[in-house]
N, C-alpha and C positions, 0 to 999 in steps of 0.2 A: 287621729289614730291613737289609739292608747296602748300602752307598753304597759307589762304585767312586772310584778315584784319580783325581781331573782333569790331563791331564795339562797341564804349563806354554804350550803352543803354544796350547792350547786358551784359557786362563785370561788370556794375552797377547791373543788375537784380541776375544775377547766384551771386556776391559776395553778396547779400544780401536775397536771399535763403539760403546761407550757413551759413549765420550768424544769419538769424532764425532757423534753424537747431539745430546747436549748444548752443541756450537760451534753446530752447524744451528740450535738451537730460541733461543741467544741473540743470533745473528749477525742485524743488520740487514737485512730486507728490501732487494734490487737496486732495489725501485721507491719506497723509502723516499724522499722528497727530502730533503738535508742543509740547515741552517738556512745562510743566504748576509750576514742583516744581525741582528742586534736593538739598536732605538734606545731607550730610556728615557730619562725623567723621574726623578730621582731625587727622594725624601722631604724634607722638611726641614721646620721649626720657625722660628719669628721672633718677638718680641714683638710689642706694639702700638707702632704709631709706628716701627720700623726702619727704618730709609734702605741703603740697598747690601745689599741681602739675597739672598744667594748662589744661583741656580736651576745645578745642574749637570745637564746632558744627557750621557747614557754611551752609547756606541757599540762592538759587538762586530762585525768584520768576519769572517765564518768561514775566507771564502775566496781573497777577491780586496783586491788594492789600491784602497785608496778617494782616488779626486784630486779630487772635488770633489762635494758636498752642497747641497741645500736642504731645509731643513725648518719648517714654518710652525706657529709653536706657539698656544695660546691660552689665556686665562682665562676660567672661569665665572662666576667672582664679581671686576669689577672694582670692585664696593664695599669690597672687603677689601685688595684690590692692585693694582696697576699695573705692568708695565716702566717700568721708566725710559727714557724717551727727551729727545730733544735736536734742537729743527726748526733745518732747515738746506737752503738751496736749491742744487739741482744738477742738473747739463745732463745729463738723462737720455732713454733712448730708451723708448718704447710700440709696443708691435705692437695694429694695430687691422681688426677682422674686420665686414663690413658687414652688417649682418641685412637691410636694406630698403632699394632704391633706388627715387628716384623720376625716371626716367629716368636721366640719367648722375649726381647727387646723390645721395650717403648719404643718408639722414635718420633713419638709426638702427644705431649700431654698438656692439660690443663689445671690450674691451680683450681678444685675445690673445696670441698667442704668438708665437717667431720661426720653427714651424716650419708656421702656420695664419694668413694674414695677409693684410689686402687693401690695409693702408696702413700708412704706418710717422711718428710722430712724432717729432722731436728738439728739444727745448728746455728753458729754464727749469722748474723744480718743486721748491715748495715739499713737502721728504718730512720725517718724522719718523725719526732716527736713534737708534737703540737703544744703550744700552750694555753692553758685553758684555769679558770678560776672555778672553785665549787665556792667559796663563801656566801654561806648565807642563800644558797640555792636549796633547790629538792633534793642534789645528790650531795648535798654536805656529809662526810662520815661515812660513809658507802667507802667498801673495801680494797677497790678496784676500780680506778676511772683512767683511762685511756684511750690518749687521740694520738692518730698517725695520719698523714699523709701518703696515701696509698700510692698517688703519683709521684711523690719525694720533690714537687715542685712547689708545693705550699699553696695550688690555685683549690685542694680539695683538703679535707679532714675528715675521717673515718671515726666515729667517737667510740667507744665499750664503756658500759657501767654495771656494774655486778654492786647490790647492795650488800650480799654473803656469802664471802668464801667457805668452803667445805668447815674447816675449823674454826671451833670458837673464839670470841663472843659471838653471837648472834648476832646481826643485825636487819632491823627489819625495813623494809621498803618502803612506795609512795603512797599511802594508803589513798582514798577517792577525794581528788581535789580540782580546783579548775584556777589555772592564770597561773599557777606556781614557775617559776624562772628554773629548767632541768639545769640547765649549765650555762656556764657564760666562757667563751671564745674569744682568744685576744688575736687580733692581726694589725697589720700596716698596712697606709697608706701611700701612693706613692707621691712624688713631687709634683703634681701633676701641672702643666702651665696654666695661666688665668684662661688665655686663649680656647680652650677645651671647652665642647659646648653640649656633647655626652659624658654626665661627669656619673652617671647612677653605673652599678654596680647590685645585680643579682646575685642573692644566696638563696640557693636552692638547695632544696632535700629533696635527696635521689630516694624513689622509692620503688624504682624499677627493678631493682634485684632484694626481695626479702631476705637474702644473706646478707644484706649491708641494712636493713630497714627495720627490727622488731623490736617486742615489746613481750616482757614473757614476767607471769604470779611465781609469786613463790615456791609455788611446786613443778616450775619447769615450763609450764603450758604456754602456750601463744595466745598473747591479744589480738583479734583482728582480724583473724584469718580465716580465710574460710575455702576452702574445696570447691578446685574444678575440672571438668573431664574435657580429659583434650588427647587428643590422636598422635602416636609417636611412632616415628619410621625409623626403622633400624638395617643397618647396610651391612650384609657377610660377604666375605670372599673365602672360597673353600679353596684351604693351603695342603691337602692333601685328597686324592682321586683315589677310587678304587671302580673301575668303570664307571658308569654312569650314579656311583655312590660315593655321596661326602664322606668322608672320616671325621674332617675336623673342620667345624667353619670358624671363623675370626670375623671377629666384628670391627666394621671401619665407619669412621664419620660420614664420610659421603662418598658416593658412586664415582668410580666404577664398582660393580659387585655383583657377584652371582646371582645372590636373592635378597630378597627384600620383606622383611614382615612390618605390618601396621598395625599395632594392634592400640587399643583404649587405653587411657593411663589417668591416673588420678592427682592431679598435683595441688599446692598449697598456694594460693596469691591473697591479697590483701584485697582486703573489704574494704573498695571507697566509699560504697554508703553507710559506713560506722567508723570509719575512719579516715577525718580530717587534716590535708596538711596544706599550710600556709607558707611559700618562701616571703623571704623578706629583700631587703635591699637598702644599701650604701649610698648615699650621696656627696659626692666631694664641693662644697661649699666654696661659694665665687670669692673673689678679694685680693689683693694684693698683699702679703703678708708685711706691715710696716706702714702700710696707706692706711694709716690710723685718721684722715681728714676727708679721706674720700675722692684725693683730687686725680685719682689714677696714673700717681704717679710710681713709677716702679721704685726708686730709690726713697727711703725715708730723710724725711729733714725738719726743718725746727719749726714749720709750719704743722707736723706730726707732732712734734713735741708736746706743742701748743695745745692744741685737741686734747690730748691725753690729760696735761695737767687741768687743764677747763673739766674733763670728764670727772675726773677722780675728787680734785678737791671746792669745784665750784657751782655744780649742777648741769655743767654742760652737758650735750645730746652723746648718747655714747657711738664709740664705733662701730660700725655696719659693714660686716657682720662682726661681732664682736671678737673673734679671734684673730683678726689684723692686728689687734693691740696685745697678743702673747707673744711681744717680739725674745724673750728671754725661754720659750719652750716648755713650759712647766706643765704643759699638758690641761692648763684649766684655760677653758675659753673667756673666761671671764680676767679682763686686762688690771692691775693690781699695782702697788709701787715698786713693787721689785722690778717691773717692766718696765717703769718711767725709767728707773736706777740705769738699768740694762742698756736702755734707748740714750742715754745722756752720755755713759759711757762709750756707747757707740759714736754718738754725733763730733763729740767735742775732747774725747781722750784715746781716740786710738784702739777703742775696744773692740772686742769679737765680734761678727757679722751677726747680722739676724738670724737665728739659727734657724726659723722653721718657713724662711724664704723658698719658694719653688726655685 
């Protein structure tokens, strides 16, 4: 059989059909949406008993400038953990939305928003204030950052970040970045026993109510969001007859009630195909605080000792997990001679207990 010569024009055309081919079959769909946010929780570890234990929240902006945030975190297990907070009274405002009137009297209202409101309060209130670190985050310098605990128990933190308040200086927000640490979150852990065999701890971000969830540019607007039509039933009862003609109807939450309209409504939820969230979660780390040898025993002794000084000054294997040997509480996991000092003083002079013993 004989094969003829291809010639070059030929062999230039098909290799460059193939290689538009191949851009078509890898190139992103036109009706693809691009990712706009993704907020996570990041992982982390603590012993038992920790105090100022680090939660960092990471935020990836894809697209736009971010000037201001809210995002409402929570834990599952506040038997393991808590935020940290700090009660403190301050003159704040409520938006308040009426469910039931009984003639010109509320008798039954709901705490809203400022853009859904039928009354507005200003005064005194006793809030719970979170502690929270910006150094060296995305919201470093930003004008306004605040966390509350909406439940006042410390199992939840409510965060607000405003890059600019109305008056000067200026300052400007997160321009498009990815991995940047929004905030960082301080809580406690609790004493928890060795015994405990569920030791993890879920933080989650609630993003089930966009009044506790956004993300908005410098000019006000929403990241994220996007528009949907949904059916809204509304219940009257007519508080005044004139025969078989209302005067005046009132609107109630739910039935019983005269009549009833359904009509279309337009509302605002969050776009989970452009808008990624990740919770994180806590782990309370096994060991016996003091069992610097390993031999599980609950009380420390001079066989403890032993280990540490072997650790520190002779190559010896360190302890496992390494923060059984912070018997002095300094918050570093990593065991040090101030903790040998600590330990010796404990053993042999009458010293303070191990502090960060469950």
């Amino acid at each position: 059989m004989t094969f003829g010569r291809t010639s070059p024009g030929f062999a230039v055309s098909t290799l460059a059909c193939v290689l538009l081919a191949a851009v078509l079959l890898i190139a992103p769909s036109s009706h693809a949406q691009l990712p706009e946010l993704l907020v996570e929780v990041g992982d982390t570890t603590a012993a038992p008993g920790a105090t100022n234990t680090v939660i960092s929240v990471f935020l990836s902006n894809y697209q736009d400038t971010v000037a201001a945030y809210n995002i409402w975190i929570q834990l599952d297990r506040p038997d393991i953990m808590l935020f940290q907070t700090d009660s403190a009274t301050v003159i704040d405002t409520s938006y308040w939305i009426c469910n039931t009137y009984e003639g010109p009297d509320c008798v039954d209202s709901t705490q809203s928003n400022p853009s859904n409101y039928d009354f507005v309060y200003i005064g005194p209130k006793v809030v719970h204030l979170g502690n929270f670190d910006t150094t060296g985050t995305l919201s470093s310098g930003w004008e306004s950052v605040d966390a509350r605990s909406l439940s006042g128990l410390g199992y939840d933190l409510n965060i607000v970040g405003v890059a600019n308040l109305p008056a000067p200086p200026y300052t400007s927000g997160i321009p498009p970045q990815q991995g940047g640490v929004l905030i960082k979150i301080l809580a406690d852990v609790m004493n928890v026993p060795d015994t405990l065999t569920d030791r993890d701890v879920n933080i989650l971000i609630n993003h089930e109510f966009i009044d506790h969830f956004s993300f908005s540019r410098p000019d006000g607007s929403s990241i994220g969001l996007k528009d949907s039509v949904v059916f809204d039933t509304s219940y009257y009862i007519c508080t005044g007859w004139a025969g078989d003609v209302c005067l005046y109807w009132q609107k109630v939450s739910t039935p019983p009630a005269d009549s009833i309209a359904v009509v279309e409504d337009t509302i605002s939820v969050l776009n989970m195909s452009t808008v990624y969230i990740n919770d994180g979660s806590l782990t309370v780390l096994g060991g016996i605080c003091g069992d610097i040898d390993g031999s599980g025993s609950a009380e420390a002794n001079v066989s403890d000792l032993t280990y540490l000084v072997s650790y520190l000054f002779t190559g010896g294997p360190p302890p496992s997990p390494l923060w059984v040997g912070n018997v002095d509480c300094t918050g570093s996991d990593e065991p040090n001679v101030s903790d040998l000092t600590y330990l010796v003083s404990y053993l042999f002079r009458g010293g303070p207990p191990l502090c960060s013993c469950p």
